[in-house]
N, CA and C atoms as a LAMMPS dump frame, in Angstrom:
ITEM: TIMESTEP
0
ITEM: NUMBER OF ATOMS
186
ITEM: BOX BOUNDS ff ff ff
-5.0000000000000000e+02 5.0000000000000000e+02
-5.0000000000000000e+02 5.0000000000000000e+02
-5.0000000000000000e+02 5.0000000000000000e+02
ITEM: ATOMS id mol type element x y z
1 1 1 N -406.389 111.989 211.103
2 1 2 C -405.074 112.281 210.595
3 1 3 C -404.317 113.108 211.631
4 2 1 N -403.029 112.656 211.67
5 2 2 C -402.798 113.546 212.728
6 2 3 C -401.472 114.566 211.935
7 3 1 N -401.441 115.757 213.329
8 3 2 C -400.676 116.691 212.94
9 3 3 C -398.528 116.356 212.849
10 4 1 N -398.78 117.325 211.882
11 4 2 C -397.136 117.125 211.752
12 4 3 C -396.479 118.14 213.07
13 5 1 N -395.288 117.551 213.573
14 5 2 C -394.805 118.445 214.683
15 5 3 C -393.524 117.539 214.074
16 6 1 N -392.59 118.889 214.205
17 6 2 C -391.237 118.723 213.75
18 6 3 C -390.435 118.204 215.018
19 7 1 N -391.01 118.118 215.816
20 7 2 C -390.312 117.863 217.55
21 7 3 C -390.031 116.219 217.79
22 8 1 N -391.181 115.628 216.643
23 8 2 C -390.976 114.115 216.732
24 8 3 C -390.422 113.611 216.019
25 9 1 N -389.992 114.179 215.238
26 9 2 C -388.85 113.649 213.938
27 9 3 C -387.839 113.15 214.678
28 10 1 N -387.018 112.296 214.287
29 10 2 C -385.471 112.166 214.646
30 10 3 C -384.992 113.375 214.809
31 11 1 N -383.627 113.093 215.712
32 11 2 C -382.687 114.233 215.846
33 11 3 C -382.051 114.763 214.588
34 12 1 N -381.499 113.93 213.85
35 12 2 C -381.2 114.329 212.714
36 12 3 C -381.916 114.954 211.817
37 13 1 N -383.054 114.573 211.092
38 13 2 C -384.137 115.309 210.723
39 13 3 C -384.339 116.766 211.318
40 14 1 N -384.491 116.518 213.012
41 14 2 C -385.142 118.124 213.463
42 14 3 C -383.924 119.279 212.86
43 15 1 N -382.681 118.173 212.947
44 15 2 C -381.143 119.318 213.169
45 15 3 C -381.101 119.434 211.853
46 16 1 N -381.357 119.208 210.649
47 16 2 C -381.753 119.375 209.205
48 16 3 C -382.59 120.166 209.017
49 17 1 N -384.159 120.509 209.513
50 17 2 C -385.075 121.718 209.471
51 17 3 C -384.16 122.651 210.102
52 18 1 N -383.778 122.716 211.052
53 18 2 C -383.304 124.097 211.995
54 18 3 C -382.174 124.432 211.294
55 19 1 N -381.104 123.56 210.051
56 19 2 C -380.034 124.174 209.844
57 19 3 C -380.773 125.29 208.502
58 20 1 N -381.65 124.455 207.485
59 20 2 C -382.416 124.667 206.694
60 20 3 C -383.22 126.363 207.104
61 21 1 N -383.513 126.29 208.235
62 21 2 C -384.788 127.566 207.994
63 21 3 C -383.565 128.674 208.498
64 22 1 N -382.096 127.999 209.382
65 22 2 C -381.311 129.109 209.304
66 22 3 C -380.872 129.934 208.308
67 23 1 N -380.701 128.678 207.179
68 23 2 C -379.756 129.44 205.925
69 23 3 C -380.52 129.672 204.715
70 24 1 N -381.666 129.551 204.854
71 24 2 C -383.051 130.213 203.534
72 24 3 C -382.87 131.195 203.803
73 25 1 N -383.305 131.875 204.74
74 25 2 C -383.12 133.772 204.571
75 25 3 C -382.084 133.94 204.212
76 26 1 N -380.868 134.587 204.785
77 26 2 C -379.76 134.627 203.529
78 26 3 C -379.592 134.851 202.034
79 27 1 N -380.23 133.262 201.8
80 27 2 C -380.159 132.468 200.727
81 27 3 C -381.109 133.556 199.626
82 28 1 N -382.185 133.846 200.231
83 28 2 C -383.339 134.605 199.809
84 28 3 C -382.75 136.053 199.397
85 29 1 N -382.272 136.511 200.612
86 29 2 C -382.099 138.254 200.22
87 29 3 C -380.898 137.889 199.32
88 30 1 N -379.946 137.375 199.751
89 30 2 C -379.14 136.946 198.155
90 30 3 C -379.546 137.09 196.722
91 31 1 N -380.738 136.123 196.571
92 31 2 C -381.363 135.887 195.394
93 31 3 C -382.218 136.983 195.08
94 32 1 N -382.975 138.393 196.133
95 32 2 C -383.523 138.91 195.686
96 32 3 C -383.033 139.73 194.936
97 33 1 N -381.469 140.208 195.439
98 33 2 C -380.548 141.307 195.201
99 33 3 C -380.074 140.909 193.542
100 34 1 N -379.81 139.932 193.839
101 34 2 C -379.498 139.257 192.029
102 34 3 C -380.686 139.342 191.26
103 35 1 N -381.958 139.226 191.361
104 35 2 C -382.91 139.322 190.997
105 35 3 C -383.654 140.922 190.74
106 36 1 N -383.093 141.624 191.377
107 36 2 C -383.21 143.301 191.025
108 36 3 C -382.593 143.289 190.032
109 37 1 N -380.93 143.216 190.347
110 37 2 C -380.098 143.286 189.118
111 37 3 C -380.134 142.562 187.583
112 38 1 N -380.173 141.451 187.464
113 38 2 C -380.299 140.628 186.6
114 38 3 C -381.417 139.722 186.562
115 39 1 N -382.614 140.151 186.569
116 39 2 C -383.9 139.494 186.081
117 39 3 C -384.217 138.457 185.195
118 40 1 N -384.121 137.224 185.465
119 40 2 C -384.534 136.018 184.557
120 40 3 C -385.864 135.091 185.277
121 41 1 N -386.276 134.757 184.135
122 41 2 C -387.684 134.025 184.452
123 41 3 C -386.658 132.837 185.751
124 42 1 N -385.82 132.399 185.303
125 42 2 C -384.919 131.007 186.689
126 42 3 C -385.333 131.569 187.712
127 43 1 N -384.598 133.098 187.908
128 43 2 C -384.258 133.898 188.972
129 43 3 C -385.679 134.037 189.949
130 44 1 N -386.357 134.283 189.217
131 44 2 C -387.605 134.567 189.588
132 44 3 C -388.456 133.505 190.259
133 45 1 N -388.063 132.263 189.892
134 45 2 C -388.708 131.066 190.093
135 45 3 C -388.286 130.775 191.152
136 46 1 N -386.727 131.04 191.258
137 46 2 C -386.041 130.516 192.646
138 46 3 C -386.348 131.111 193.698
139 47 1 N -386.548 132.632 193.501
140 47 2 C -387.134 133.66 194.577
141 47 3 C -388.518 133.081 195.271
142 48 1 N -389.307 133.083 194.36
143 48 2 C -390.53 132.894 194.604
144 48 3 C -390.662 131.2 195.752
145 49 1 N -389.663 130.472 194.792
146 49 2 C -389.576 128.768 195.937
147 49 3 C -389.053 129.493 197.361
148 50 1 N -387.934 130.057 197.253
149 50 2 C -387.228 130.587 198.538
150 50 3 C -388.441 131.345 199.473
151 51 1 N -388.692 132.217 198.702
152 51 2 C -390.001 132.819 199.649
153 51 3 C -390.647 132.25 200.249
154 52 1 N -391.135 131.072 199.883
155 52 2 C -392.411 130.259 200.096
156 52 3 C -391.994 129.166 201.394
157 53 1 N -390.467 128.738 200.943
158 53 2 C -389.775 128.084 202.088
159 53 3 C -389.62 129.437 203.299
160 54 1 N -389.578 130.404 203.355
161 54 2 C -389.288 131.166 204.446
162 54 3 C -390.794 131.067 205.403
163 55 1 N -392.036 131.445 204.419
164 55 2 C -393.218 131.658 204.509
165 55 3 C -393.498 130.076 205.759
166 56 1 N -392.986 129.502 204.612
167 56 2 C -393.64 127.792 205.481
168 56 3 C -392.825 127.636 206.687
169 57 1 N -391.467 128.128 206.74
170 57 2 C -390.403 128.158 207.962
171 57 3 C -391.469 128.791 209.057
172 58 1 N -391.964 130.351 208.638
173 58 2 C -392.112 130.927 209.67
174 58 3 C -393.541 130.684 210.563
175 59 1 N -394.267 129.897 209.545
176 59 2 C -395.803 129.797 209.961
177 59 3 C -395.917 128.199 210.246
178 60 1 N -394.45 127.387 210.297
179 60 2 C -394.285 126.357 211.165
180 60 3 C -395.116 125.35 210.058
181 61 1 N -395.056 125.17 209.349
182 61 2 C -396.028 124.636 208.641
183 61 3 C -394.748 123.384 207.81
184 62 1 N -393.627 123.399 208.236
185 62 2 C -392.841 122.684 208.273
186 62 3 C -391.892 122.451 209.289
Protein backbone atom coordinates (compact mmCIF):
# COMPACT_ATOMS: atom_id res chain seq x y z
CA UNK A 1 0.00 0.00 0.00
CA UNK A 2 1.44 2.98 -0.62
CA UNK A 3 1.78 6.30 1.20
CA UNK A 4 -0.41 9.33 0.83
CA UNK A 5 1.73 12.54 -0.09
CA UNK A 6 -0.29 15.57 -0.71
CA UNK A 7 2.49 16.74 -3.34
CA UNK A 8 0.92 14.28 -5.92
CA UNK A 9 -2.46 15.35 -5.89
CA UNK A 10 -3.47 17.74 -8.60
CA UNK A 11 -2.81 21.34 -8.33
CA UNK A 12 -6.09 22.04 -7.47
CA UNK A 13 -6.52 19.55 -4.79
CA UNK A 14 -2.91 20.51 -3.22
CA UNK A 15 -4.26 24.46 -3.49
CA UNK A 16 -7.54 23.17 -1.58
CA UNK A 17 -5.43 21.42 1.44
CA UNK A 18 -3.14 24.55 1.77
CA UNK A 19 -6.20 26.98 1.59
CA UNK A 20 -7.99 24.51 4.14
CA UNK A 21 -5.15 24.05 6.87
CA UNK A 22 -4.78 28.03 6.41
CA UNK A 23 -8.24 28.85 7.55
CA UNK A 24 -8.96 25.87 10.34
CA UNK A 25 -6.98 27.65 12.92
CA UNK A 26 -8.86 30.74 12.90
CA UNK A 27 -11.83 28.84 12.40
CA UNK A 28 -10.88 26.89 15.68
CA UNK A 29 -9.90 29.71 18.14
CA UNK A 30 -13.18 31.26 16.87
CA UNK A 31 -15.14 28.30 17.90
CA UNK A 32 -13.22 27.87 21.07
CA UNK A 33 -14.03 31.45 22.26
CA UNK A 34 -17.81 30.78 21.49
CA UNK A 35 -17.48 27.65 23.16
CA UNK A 36 -16.20 29.22 26.59
CA UNK A 37 -19.01 31.53 26.29
CA UNK A 38 -21.94 29.63 25.18
CA UNK A 39 -21.44 25.89 25.69
CA UNK A 40 -23.57 23.44 23.62
CA UNK A 41 -23.12 19.78 23.09
CA UNK A 42 -23.00 21.24 18.66
CA UNK A 43 -20.37 23.59 19.91
CA UNK A 44 -18.43 21.12 21.38
CA UNK A 45 -18.60 18.67 18.61
CA UNK A 46 -17.45 21.24 16.16
CA UNK A 47 -14.44 22.12 18.38
CA UNK A 48 -13.42 18.83 18.91
CA UNK A 49 -13.77 18.03 14.55
CA UNK A 50 -11.78 21.42 14.18
CA UNK A 51 -9.15 20.27 16.56
CA UNK A 52 -8.64 17.10 15.06
CA UNK A 53 -8.45 18.78 11.49
CA UNK A 54 -5.63 21.09 12.93
CA UNK A 55 -4.03 17.92 14.69
CA UNK A 56 -4.13 15.98 11.18
CA UNK A 57 -2.99 19.45 9.33
CA UNK A 58 -0.06 19.58 11.54
CA UNK A 59 1.20 15.92 11.75
CA UNK A 60 0.72 15.90 7.84
CA UNK A 61 -1.39 13.10 8.05
CA UNK A 62 -3.43 14.89 5.45
Amino acid sequence: MSRFYRYRLPPWARKCIFVAETVVTPIMIFQLIRTLFIPTTIDILILAILIGLVIAFYLQWI
